[in-house]
Structure formats: C-alpha cells, structure tokens
N, C-alpha and C positions, 0 to 999 in steps of 0.2 A: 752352648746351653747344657749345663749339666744332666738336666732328665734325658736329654737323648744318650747321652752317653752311657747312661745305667738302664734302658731300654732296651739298647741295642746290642750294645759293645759289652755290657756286664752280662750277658748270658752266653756270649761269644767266646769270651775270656775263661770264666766259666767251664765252659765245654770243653775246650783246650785242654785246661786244666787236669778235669777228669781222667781226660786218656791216660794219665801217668797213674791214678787209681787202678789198682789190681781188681781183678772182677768179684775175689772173692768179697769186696766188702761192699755189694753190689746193695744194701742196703744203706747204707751211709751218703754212696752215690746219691741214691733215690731223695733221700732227705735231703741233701746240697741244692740237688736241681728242683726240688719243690720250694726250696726259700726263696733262692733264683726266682724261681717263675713269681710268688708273690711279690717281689720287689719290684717287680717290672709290674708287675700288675698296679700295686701300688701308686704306681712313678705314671701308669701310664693312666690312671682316674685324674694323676696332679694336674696332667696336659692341657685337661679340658679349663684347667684356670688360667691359661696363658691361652693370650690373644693370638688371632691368627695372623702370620707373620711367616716370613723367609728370615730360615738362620742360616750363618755360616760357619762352619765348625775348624779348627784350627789343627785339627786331627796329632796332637801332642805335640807341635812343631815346640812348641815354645821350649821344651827342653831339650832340647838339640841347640848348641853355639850356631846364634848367627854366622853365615857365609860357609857352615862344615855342608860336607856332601845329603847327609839325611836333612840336612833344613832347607836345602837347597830345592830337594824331592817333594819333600811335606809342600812347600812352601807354592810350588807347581803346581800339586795335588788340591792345594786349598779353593782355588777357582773354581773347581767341581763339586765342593763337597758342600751343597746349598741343602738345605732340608725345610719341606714345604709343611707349616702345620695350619693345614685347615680346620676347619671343621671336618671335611672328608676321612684325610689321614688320621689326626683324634680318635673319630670313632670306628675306623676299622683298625687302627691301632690295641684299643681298647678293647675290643671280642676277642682279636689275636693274642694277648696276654690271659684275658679271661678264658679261653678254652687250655692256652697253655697250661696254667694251673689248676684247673678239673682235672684235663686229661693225666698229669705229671701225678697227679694223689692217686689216678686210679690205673695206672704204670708199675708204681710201686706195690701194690697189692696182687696187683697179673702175675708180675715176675717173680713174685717175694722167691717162692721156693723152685722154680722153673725159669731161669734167667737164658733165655733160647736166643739169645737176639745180643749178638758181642757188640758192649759201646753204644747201647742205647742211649742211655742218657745224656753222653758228651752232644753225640748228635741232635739229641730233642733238643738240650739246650740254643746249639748252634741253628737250627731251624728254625727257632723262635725267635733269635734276634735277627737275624736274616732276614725272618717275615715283618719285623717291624720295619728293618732297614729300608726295605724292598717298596713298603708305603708313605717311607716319611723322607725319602729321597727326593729332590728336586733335578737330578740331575739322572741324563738316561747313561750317561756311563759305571756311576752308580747301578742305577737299577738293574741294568744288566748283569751286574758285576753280581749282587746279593741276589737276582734273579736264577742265574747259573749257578751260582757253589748250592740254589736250595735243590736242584737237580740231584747232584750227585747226595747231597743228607737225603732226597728220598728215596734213591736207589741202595744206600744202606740201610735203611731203617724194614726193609724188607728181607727175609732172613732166604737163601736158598738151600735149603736144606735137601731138597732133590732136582731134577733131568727139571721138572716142568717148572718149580717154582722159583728157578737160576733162567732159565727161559723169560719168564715175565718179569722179573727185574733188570733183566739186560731188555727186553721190549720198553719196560718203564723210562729208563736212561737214553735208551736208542730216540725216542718220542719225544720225551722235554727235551733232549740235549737236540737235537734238529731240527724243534721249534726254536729256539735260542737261537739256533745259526739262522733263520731266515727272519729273528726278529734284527740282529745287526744289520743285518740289509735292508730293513726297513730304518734302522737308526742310520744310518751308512747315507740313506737318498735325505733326513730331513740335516743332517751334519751341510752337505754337499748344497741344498739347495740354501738352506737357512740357517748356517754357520754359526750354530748353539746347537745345546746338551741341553738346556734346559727348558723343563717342560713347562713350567708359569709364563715361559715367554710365546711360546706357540701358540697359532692359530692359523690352523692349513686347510686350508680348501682342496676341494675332493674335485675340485674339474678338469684336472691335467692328469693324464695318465702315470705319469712318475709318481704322482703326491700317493693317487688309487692306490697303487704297488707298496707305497710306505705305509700305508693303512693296512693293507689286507695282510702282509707281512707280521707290523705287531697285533692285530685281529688274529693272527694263527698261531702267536702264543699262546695269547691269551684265552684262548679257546683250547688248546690242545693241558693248560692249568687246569683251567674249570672242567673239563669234560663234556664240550659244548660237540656235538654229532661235526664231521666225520671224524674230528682227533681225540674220542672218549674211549676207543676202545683196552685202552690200559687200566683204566681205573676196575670195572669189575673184575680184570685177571690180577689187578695189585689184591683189592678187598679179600679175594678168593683165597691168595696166597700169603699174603701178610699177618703180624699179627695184629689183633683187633687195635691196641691200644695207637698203635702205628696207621692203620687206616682210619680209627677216629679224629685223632691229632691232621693227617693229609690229607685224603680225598672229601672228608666229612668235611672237614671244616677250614683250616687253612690255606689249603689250593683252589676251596671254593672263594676263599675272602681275598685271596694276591687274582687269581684270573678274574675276579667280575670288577674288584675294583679298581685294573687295570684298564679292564674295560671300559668301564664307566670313565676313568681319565682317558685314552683316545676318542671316545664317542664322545664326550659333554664339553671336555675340554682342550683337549690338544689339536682337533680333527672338526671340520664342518661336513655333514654328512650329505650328499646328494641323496635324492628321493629313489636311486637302482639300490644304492649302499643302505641307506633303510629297508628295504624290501630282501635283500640280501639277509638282513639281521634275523628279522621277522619271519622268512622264512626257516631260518637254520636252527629258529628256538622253538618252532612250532614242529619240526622233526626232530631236534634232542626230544623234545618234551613225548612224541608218541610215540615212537621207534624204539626209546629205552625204555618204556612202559612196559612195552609190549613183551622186549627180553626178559624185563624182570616178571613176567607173571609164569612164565615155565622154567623159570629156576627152580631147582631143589635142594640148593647150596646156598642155606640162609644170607649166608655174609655174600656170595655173587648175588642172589636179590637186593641186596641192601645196594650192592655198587652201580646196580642200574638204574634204583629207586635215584639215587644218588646224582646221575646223571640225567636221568629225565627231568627231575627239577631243577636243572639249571637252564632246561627251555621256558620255562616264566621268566628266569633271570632276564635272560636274553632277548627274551620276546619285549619285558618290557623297559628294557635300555633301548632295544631296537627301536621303540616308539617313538621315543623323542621329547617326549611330551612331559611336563612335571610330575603329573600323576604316572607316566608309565616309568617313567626313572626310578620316582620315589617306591614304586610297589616293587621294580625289582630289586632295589637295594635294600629292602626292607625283608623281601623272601631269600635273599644273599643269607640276611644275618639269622633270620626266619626255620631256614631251612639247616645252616651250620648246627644249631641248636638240638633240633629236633633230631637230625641226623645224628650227630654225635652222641646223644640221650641210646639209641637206638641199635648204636656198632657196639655203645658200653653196654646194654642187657643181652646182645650177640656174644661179645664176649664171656659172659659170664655165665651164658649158658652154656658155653663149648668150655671154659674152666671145670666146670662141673660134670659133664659129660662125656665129654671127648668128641663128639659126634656134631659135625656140620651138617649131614643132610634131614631136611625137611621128612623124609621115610625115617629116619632112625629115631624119631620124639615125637612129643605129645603129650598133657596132663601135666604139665610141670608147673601151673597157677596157684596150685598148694603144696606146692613143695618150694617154690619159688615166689613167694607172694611180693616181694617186694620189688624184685625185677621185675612182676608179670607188670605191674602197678606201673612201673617206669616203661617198659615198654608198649602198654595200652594207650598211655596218653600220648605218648611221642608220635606213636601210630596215627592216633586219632588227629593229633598236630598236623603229621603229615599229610591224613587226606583230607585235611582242611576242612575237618568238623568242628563250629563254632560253641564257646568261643574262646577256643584255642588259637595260636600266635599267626599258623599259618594260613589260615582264614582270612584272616586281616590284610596280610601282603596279599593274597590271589583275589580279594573283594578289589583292591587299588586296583589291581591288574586287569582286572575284568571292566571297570570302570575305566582305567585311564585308553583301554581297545575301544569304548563306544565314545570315548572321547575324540581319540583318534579318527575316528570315523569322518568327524565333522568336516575334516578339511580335504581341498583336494588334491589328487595322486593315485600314482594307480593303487600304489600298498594299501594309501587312505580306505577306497573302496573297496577293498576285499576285507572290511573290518569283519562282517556279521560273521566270515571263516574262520579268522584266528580265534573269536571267542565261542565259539563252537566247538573247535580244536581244544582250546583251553580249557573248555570245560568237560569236554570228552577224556581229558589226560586228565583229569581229577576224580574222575571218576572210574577210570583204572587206573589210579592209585588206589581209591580206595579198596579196588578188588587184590592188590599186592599185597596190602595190611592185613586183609583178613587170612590171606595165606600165611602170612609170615605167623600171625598172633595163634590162628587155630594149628598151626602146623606144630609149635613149641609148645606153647600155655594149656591151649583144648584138648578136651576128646579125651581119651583113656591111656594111662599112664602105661607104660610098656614094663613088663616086669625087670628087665634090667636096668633102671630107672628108677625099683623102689628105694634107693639108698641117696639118692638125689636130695639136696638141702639146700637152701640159701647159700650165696656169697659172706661175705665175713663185709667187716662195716666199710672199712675204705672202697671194697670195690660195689656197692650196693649205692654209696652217698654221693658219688659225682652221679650218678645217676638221676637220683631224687633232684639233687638242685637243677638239672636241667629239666625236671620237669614241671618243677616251682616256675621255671623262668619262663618254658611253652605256656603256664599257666598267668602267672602275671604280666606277662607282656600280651598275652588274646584280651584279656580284660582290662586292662589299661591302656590299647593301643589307640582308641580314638580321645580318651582325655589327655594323658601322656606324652606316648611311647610316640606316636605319630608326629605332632605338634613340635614335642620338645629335642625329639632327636634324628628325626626323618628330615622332616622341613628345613633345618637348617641346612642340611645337603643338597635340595633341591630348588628349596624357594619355597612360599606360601599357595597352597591350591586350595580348589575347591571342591569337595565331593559331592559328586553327581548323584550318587544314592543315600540315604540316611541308615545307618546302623551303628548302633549303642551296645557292646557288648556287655556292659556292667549289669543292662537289665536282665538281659540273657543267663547270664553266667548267675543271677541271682537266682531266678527263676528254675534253673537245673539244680544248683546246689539245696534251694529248697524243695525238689522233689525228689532228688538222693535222701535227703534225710530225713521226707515221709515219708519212703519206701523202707528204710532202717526200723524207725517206728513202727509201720505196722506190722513188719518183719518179727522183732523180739515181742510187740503188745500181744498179736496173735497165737493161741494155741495151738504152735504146728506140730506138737504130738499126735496131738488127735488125727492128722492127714494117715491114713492108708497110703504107702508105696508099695508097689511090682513091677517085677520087670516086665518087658513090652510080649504082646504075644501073639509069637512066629510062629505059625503051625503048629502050635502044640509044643517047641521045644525053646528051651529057656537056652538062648547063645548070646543073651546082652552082653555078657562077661569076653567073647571074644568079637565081638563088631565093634568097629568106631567108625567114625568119619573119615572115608578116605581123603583127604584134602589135595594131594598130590595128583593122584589120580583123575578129579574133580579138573582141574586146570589142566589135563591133556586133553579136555575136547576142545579148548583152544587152539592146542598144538596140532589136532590132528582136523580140522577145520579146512576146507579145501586152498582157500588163498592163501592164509596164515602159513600153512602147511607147506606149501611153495616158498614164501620168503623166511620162514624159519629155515626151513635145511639151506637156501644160499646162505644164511647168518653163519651155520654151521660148517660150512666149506670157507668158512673168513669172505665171503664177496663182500662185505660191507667194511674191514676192516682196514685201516688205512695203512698199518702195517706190515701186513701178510700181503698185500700188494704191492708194497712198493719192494719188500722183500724180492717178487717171485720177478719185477721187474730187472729189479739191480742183478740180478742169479743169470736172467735170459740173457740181458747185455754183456755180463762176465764170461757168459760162454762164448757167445761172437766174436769177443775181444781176445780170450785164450785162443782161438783158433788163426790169430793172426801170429801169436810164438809156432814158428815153426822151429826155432833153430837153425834155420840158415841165415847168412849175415846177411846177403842182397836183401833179404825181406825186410832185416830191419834195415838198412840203409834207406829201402825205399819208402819206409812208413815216418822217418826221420826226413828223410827230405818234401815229403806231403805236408808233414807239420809244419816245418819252414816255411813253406808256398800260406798255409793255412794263416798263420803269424803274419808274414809281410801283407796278405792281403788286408786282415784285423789291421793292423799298425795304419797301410794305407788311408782307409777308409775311415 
C-alpha cells in the first residue's frame, strides 16, 4: 500500500538524505523536513479512508531479479513486514504526523539564527517515520526494530553541551536502551511459547508465570517511553537539558503516544489481564500521577516543572488503561492525545520565553503578559487545559476517568473496591496540578516585570502560531468532545459506552464566552478615567515599585513541610530514581568482582574451573 510507504519510509529517506546537507543551509533543511512532515500528514488524514485491514508490504523486493541474493532477503523479510491499520493505529498515527508538523514550523524559527543542535532535522524526520512505523507495525520484530533506532534519534536530538547535560543523555540512552533489552525478553518467551511475531494473532493469558514475565517485560518499556513512575525519571533531566523544540516533539508528545499506545495494545489486546495485574496498573498510575505532582510543584526550572507536570499525567493515562473497562480505556486514551496537545502548546510558550530571555529559572522572570501577549494567551489556556478547567479538552478525558473509576467500582475484586481511593487520588492530582499552573503562569507572565526584562518583546510569527493552533485545538476538542470528538473518534477505539454523569460542554463554553464579552463591554462602556489609582499604603512609605509576589518562595512551605520535607531530600539523594540505583548497584558488584583480578594465574585457573562446575551443572539440570 503506497500511503504507508510515504508515511513511514518517505520521512526516513528523507532524513537520510539531509545528513549530506551542510549545516550551513540549515534553513532549506528546515523547509525540506516541514514539506516532509505535511505529506505524511496529508497521507496520513488519507488512512482514515481505507478500511481497517492487514497489509503486507513487499519492502522493494520486486526490483531485485528473482532468485539474486537481495530477493532472496526481501523475500524472507516479507513474512514480517504485516502492518495493522485499525482504527487504533489511524489515529495515533494521525496526532503523530500532526504534532510532527506544528513542532517542525516552530523548529525552524528556534534555530533560525542559533542552530545549537547538529542534524536536527535529518533526525526529526527519522523519528517521525519511525513513530509511525512503530504503530502501524503488525509484527513485534518490526516494532522492536523502529522501537530501538527511536532510542538512539532521542539520545541525539538532545544537545550535551556540558559535564551534566552529556550525563543525561547518556542516562536517556542507558533507560530506553535497557528497557528495549528486557522488552526482547518478553518478545523471546511469546516467540517460544506461541511461535509468532505477530500481534493480531495473540491473545495470552496472564495465569502462568512465564506468560506474567512476557507482560511485565513489555509493560517496562512501555512505561519507561511514557514516563510512567518508577522508569520516569529521565524525562524531567531530558526537558531540563534539551532543547524545547526537541522535548515538545519527545517526551510531550510522541513518547507519550508510542508508550500508551503500546500499552493500550498489550492491555486490550495482546494480553488478558488477571485482577493482581490490574491492581498493579492502577496502583503505578495513581503514584506516577501524585509523586510527579508533587516534584513538579518545587521546581524552579520552568521546563523541569513542565517534565514532571508531563509525567504525572501519564498516571490518568495509566490508571485508566489499568481499569479495563470501556469508559476507563476510552478516558485514558483520550487524556494520551488530551494531554500530547496541551503539553506540547506549553514546552512551545516555554520555549519562547527562554528564546527571548535566556533565563530558565522561575526567580529570574515575571510581568512578561504584555510584553508577551500572545504567548501568555497560549500558555494560559494550555494551563488551564491542563488543570482540567472546563470546558477545555482535558476536562473531558479526566470527567471519563473519574466516571469510568465509579464504574469500576461496580464490580468485584479487590482493586474493584478500593475504587472511592483512586478517585480521590485522582482528583487530589488535579488539583495539584492546578497548583503547578499557577506557579508556572505567575512565575513568567505575573507580578512586576524585572528591569532587565524591559526590552523583552513577542516571538516573531512562526514561533507564536504552532502555538495558537494548539490552543484552537485544547479549545475545539473541550467543546466538541461530547457531540464529536468522543463519539466520532474515541468510540471507535473502544466500542460504544455509556456515560454515567451528564455534561454538555457547548453550553458551558457558551455561557463563559458570553461573560468574557460582557465583561469587555462593560470594561470600554465604562468611564475608567474617572477611577482614582494609588499605590498601596505601607507604613507611610510608597515600596509598590519594588514588592511583587514572591511565587517561589510561596511553594517552599511545601518543601519545607515536615513529611514532604523528608521525602523531598530522599528525592534529592536519587532514593526514588531507578537509575542512580541500579548505577550504585552495578559500581558495588564491579568492585567485588575487581577484587577477584589478583594477577596471580591459580586464581584465575580456579575462578575458570568454578565456571565450568557452574555450566555442567546449568547444562545438567
């Protein structure tokens, strides 16, 4: 089928391509891979007109002579190369492409005259067909295959320019490349017991210990993509160190859409889940969800608040795959694409304010809502998106989610009845989210503009307009999601449900927008010449001019809070990091094991001949 090929393969080719581009014409690059990206965008709106169906792709064989050595290969190869197009693959296909081309217009205007990042664009491109690859694959040799090479594109796509931020792209690499190796072992046991690659064919049940191990295996990829707790903690050191346009494109949005909706394929479909392994879920999304809440609210390094923010909402995701249920599926695949949106809206006005600035920390800004109107605008609603203030997009996924938890409840099991927790939990992580938004939004936009700041201006149009349309989109899909957006492109993924509560965004959203624009009204009707202003009065002494709102400072009674207080400094000694431990373990073992090189030969004779004993007895046995 030709669309796959110009989906996949043409931004691959592509990419290739570019590396022979010299960097100086790093503009011409940026135009190539923005066409790029709209063809595949294009190609990949066509998909949703072909029926859903298993293709098999002939991967060029045909020009190759019958019976020569490459037709021979192809020809081997072709048995693998099945590609599933559901309804599923479609439309995570179809965001994949579409953020591709937002993020790629507003790449080109980051870098215009600061191109910090060598072979951006060969890589964007190859990422992006990758990413499609990686979802429209039917076969797990595939997946793995385009799984693994997007490893290494997001280990380059992060620039190390010093000691720490060469550190966390080698942690980046070290994390996905190790999740990789234990997802082949979980492809290794379903090869061995059910002797296919392919995933249409599967359906394995969870009650034999081997099958458990093939699940929890590809579950720690896929969690360690998404940013699902304890394999998240790369993503805020990637956000912190990368550049924006590179952590909107990854952890924002497309390592959220390859991990959940990989997920979503072993949970819904490849895997039958036992009632420990649901509980499992449900618990590990109800800790992503408050545990990176809670980091992100004493950050002061915008773009690390944003990577936390980033990972805590992947515990709705999680939580409601974990359910099971139609509604909890549907809500979290719905806050998957929900949250890609709103996120990526959000790393681009992060961006744009460290374009303009230079300055990442939360202390070094403030007052930049008129100086920056247009970003604050994209960033206000994105916010507001994210703490799932109605009736914006992600309101809609966390109503499903909250709904499909008291659905869940009905039935029985142990996870069943600890429902009234998780939506308690649920709704407590939403509610410090909203407390991160307001740090993020007053920390930049509010409060009084710092004097090295007065020369501060708007972005220029390309990088201001990926902006705007993601937040047309947070906008039209909150108020369109129960006639629409639900109905016409959730449901098909899930099946038809029923909602347990009743809400209507449209009348909502009519209702706000009609009292935005009596408050405009009586704003310019009224004569606000006539108001009296002064400043506030301190004692007798006029210091409005240098007070603002401390916002930073405001959110260290969190941090210095007695319990918090405790689990924040282990955060800070890495005790919660999965990396930094497994580090200090492999370091302890290397030492024990160095101290077996003595340099004398009998030692090694006799650690050689242990081996041997070690072997015949494995072989025995």
């Amino acid at each position: 089928m030709s669309d796959l090929y110009i989906i996949i393969f043409l931004p691959v080719v592509a990419g290739i391509i570019l590396f022979a581009f010299p960097e100086k014409i790093k503009l011409l690059k940026g135009i190539i891979a923005t066409i790029i990206s709209a063809i595949a965008f294009l190609f990949s709106i066509k998909l949703f007109s072909v029926s859903p169906q298993l293709v098999n792709l002939d991967l060029f064989s045909s020009i190759f002579t019958e019976g020569t050595l490459p037709w021979k290969i192809l020809q081997g190869a072709n048995k693998f190369s099945s590609f599933n197009i559901d309804n599923l693959s479609k439309f995570i296909t179809l965001t994949i492409c579409f953020f591709g081309l937002v993020i790629v217009i507003y790449s080109m205007a980051y870098f215009y005259k600061n191109y910090t990042l060598k072979n951006y664009f060969p890589y964007f491109l190859i990422t992006l067909g990758l990413s499609a690859g990686a979802v429209l694959t039917d076969n797990l040799l595939f997946f793995i295959t385009f799984w693994g090479i997007l490893g290494f594109t997001l280990y380059k796509l992060i620039k190390g320019y010093d000691e720490e931020s060469s550190s966390t792209a080698k942690k980046t690499l070290i994390m996905i490349g190790s999740s990789d190796g234990i997802m082949i072992l979980g492809i290794g046991i379903i090869w061995k017991v059910y002797g296919t690659f392919t995933i249409s064919d599967l359906n394995i049940p969870t009650t034999y210990p081997i099958l458990t191990i093939a699940f929890l295996s590809l579950l720690i990829g896929s969690f360690t993509k998404a940013g699902a707790f304890p394999f998240h903690t790369w993503i805020p050191d990637y956000t912190r160190h990368a550049p924006v346009p590179s952590s909107a494109f990854l952890p924002a949005s497309l390592d959220k859409l390859l991990g959940i909706y990989f997920l979503t394929r072993i949970c819904a479909h490849m895997f039958t889940l036992n009632q420990w392994l649901t509980f499992l879920l449900i618990i590990i999304g109800v800790m992503t969800l408050i545990f990176a809440v809670m980091m992100a609210l004493i950050q002061q390094n915008y773009k690390k608040l944003l990577g936390y923010n980033a990972v805590s909402q992947v515990g709705y995701m999680v939580l409601g795959l974990g359910l099971g249920t139609p509604l909890g599926v549907a809500g979290g695949l719905f806050h998957m694409i929900n949250h890609a949106i709103y996120k990526s809206g959000l790393f681009l006005t992060a961006g744009s304010v460290e374009k303009r600035t230079g300055k990442v920390s939360l202390d070094d800004l403030g007052g930049l809502s008129k100086a920056m109107p247009i970003t604050f605008i994209s960033a206000l609603i994105c916010g507001l998106a994210m703490s799932g203030v109605p009736p914006l997009n992600a309101f809609a996924s966390k109503w499903i989610i909250y709904q499909g938890i008291i659905d869940f409840g009905k039935e029985p099991g142990v996870a069943n009845q600890l429902w009234i927790i998780w939506l308690g939990l649920a709704v407590i992580g939403s509610a410090l989210t909203v407390a991160t938004f307001i740090k993020f939004i007053s920390g930049i936009f509010l409060g009084r503009k710092r004097a090295e700041l007065k020369k501060v201006k708007e972005v220029n149009f390309l990088m201001w307009l990926p902006g705007i349309i993601l937040t047309i989109v947070c906008i039209g899909i909150g108020v369109l999601a129960s006639a629409i957006v639900v109905p016409k492109f959730i449901m098909p993924l899930t099946g038809k449900f029923e909602y347990i509560g009743i809400w209507n965004p449209s009348i909502v959203f009519v209702l706000i927008l009609a009292s935005i624009l009596l408050g405009i009204l009586i704003y310019f009707v009224g004569n606000i010449k006539n108001f009296r202003t002064e400043d506030s009065f301190i004692g007798g002494e006029k210091s409005q001019e240098e007070t603002s709102f401390p916002v930073v400072e405001f959110y260290k009674t969190i941090r210095n809070f007695r319990l918090f207080s405790f689990i924040y400094n282990l955060a800070e000694k890495k005790w919660f990091d999965i990396y930094e431990i497994s580090k200090k373990i492999t370091l302890y073992i290397s030492q024990w094991l160095s101290k077996a090189h003595t340099g004398i030969l009998t030692s090694y004779v006799f650690w050689i001949f242990i081996g041997l004993i070690i072997m015949m007895i494995i072989l025995i046995t």
